[in-house]
N, C-alpha and C positions, 0 to 999 in steps of 0.2 A: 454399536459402541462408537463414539463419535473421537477424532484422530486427538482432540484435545485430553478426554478421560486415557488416553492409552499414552500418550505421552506423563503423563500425571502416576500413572502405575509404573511405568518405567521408573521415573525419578525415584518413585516412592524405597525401591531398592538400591539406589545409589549410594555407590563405595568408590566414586572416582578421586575421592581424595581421604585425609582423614580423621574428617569433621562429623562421621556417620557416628563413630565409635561412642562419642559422649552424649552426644545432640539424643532428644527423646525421638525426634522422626523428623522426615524430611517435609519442609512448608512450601508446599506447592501455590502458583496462583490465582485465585479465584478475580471470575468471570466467566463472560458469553463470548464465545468469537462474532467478529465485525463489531465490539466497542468500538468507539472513537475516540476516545483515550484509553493509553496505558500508561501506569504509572509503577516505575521502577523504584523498591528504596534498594537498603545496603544487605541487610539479612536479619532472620527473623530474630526477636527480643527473646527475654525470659517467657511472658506470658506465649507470646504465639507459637514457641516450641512445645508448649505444652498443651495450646487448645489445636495446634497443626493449622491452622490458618494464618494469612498474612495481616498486617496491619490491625490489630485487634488490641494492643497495649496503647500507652497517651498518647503515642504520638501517632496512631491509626486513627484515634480520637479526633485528634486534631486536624487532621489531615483533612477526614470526613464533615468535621465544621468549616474551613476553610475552602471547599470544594463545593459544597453548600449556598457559599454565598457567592461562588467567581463564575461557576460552570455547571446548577440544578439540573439543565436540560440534558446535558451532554453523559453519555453513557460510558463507564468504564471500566478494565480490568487491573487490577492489584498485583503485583507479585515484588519480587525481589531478586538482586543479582545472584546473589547465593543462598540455596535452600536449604541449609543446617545452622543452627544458633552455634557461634565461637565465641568462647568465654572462661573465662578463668574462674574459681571456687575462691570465698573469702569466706569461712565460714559456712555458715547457712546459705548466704546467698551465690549468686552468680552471676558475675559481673561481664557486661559484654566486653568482646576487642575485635578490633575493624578486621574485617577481613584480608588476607594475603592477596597477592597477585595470584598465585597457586590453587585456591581457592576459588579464585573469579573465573580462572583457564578452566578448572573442574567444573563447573557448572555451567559453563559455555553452552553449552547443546541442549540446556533446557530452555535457558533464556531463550537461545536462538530460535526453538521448537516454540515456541509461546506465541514470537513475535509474527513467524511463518504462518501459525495456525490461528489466531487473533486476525489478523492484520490491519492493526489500530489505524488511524490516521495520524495521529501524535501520538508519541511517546513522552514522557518528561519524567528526566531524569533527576532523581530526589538524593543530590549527594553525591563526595567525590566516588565511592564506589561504582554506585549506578551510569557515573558518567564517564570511567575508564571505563565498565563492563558494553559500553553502550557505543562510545567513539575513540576509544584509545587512550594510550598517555598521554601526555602533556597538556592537557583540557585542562584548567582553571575554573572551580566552582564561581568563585566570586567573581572572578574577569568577565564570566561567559552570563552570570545569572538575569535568568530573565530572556534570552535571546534564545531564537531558532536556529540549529546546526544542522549540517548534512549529514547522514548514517551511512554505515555499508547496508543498512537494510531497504534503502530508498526512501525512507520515511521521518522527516522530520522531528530532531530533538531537542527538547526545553529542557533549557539547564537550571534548577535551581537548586537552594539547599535540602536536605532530609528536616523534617518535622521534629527529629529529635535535637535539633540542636537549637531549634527554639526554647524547646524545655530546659534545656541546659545556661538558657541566660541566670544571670544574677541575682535579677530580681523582676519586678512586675511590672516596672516600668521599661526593663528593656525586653522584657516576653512579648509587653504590648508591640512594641516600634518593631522586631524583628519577625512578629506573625503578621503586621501589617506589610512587612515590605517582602514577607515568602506571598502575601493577597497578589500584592503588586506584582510578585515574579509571573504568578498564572495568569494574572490579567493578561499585560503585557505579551507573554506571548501565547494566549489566545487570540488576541487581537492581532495580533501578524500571522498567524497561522488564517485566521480568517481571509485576511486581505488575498494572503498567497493561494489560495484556493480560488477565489472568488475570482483574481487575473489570471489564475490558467485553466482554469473552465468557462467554456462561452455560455450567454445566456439561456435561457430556456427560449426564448425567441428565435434565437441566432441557430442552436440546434434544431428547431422544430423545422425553420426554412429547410437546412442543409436533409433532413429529413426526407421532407417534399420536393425537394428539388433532386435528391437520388432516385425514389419512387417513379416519379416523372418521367426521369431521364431513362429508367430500366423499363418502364409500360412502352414510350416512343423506341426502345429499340425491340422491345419483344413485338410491337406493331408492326414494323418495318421490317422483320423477320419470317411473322406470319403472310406479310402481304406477298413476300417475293416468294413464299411457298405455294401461296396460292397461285400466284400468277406462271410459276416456269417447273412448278413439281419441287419434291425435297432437293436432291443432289443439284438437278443445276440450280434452283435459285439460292442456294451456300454459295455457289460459285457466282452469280452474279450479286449476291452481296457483297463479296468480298472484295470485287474487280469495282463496287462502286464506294465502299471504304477507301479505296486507295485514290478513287476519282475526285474525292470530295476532300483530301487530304491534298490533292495536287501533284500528286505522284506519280500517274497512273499514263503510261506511253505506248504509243501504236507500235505493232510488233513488228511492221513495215517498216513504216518511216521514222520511228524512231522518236515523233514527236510528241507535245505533250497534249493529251486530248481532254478539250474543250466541251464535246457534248454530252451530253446524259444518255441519248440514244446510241454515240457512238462507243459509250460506256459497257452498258447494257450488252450489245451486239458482241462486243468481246469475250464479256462472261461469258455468254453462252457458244459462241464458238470456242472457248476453251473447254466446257462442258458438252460440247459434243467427240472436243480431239481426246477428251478421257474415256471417251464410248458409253454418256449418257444419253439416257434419249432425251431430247428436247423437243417443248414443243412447241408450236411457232410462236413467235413475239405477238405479244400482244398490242404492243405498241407501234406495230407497221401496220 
């Protein structure tokens, strides 16, 4: 059972506040871990409290066309800051109302569990909900929209508005201008999300060098390893590697005189006079 289905069943019995009581069940969020987008709204509608999935009323609708035409390739999960529908009775129906602060603090450990276990590379936040739930108070939907933020999660958040408040324009001609300009919010900051990614990851070139050049550098010392094994036995050629580490660093001083030594041979000669004063056997230099 995978850590995302068991956090999903945990929710599933949530009473951490007391929006369980009316709500028909809790709307957990659907996806795959390692999406690369997540996308946060406020809480679930009338319809998704009743079909128990996220984004599935107009404005999941919407969202899903809109997404469609800004980011087809790009993979994502769904959810929302809090998992029970709040709402008031008017009759028959049931009318939504935004969620509390109280509400957002209760469902805290799911979000957070989502984000842990997803690990999207963008977030984007759909709505003042999502984006208190997401970066705190005093965030500004409108001031912020469109633009990439920092998270406590490490991972970059787009701020724009929730889908249903497009639906909520006047008429058809501001529905039109306001779902063009929630296009514009995803563009926009996909398109800075890209850049930001692109200048802190190096090339496929620049990594494949850095590649070959550690590979390299680890064969020349494992070579230089085996040579001084062969040549002086295991215990003393450690110790004459080590005595020529320090020679080739410029470090390395006659135990006489104190001076700093110059030769390779007279390098050499000391390792293994130290690897004889430890009561190795050594055997003679090869190099005299």
């Amino acid at each position: 059972m995978s850590a995302l289905t068991n956090l999903r069943r945990e929710a599933a019995t949530c009473k951490r506040c007391e929006l369980y009581k009316r709500a028909t069940q809790t709307v957990f969020g659907e996806g795959r871990p390692g999406a690369e987008l997540m996308l946060v709204g406020e809480e679930p509608g009338d319809r998704e409290d009743l079909a128990g999935r996220p984004f599935v009323g107009p404005a999941g609708a919407l969202l899903q066309q809109v997404l469609h035409e800004v980011a087809p390739e790009r993979s994502r999960y769904v959810t929302n800051a809090v998992k029970h529908f709040y709402f008031i009775e008017r009759g028959k129906r049931r009318i939504h109302q935004s969620p509390k602060v109280i509400h957002i603090k209760a469902c805290e450990p799911w979000l957070d569990g989502e984000i842990a276990i997803v690990q999207p590379r963008l977030i984007v936040a759909l709505g003042a909900t999502a984006v208190r739930a997401l970066l705190g108070p005093g965030i500004g939907v409108l001031a912020n929209r469109g633009t990439l933020l920092p998270s406590r999660f490490g991972i970059p958040v787009l701020v724009t508005v929730h889908p249903a408040s497009i639906l909520r324009a006047q008429d058809s001609e501001s529905r039109h201008r306001e779902r063009e300009n929630f296009a514009r919010d995803l563009r926009r900051g996909l398109a800075a999300f890209d850049r930001l990614t692109t200048e802190e990851q190096p090339s496929m070139a620049t990594r494949k060098k850095k590649t070959t050049a550690k590979k390299t550098s680890a064969k020349k010392k494992g070579a230089a390893k085996k040579k001084s094994t062969r040549k002086y036995g295991k215990k003393s050629g450690a110790k004459v590697k080590k005595v020529m580490e320090e020679f080739k660093g410029g470090k390395l001083r006659s135990g006489r005189s104190g001076k700093k030594v110059t030769s390779r041979k007279q390098a050499i000669a000391i390792g293994l006079s130290e690897a004889r004063a430890e009561g190795d056997k050594v055997p003679p230099d090869p190099n005299r």
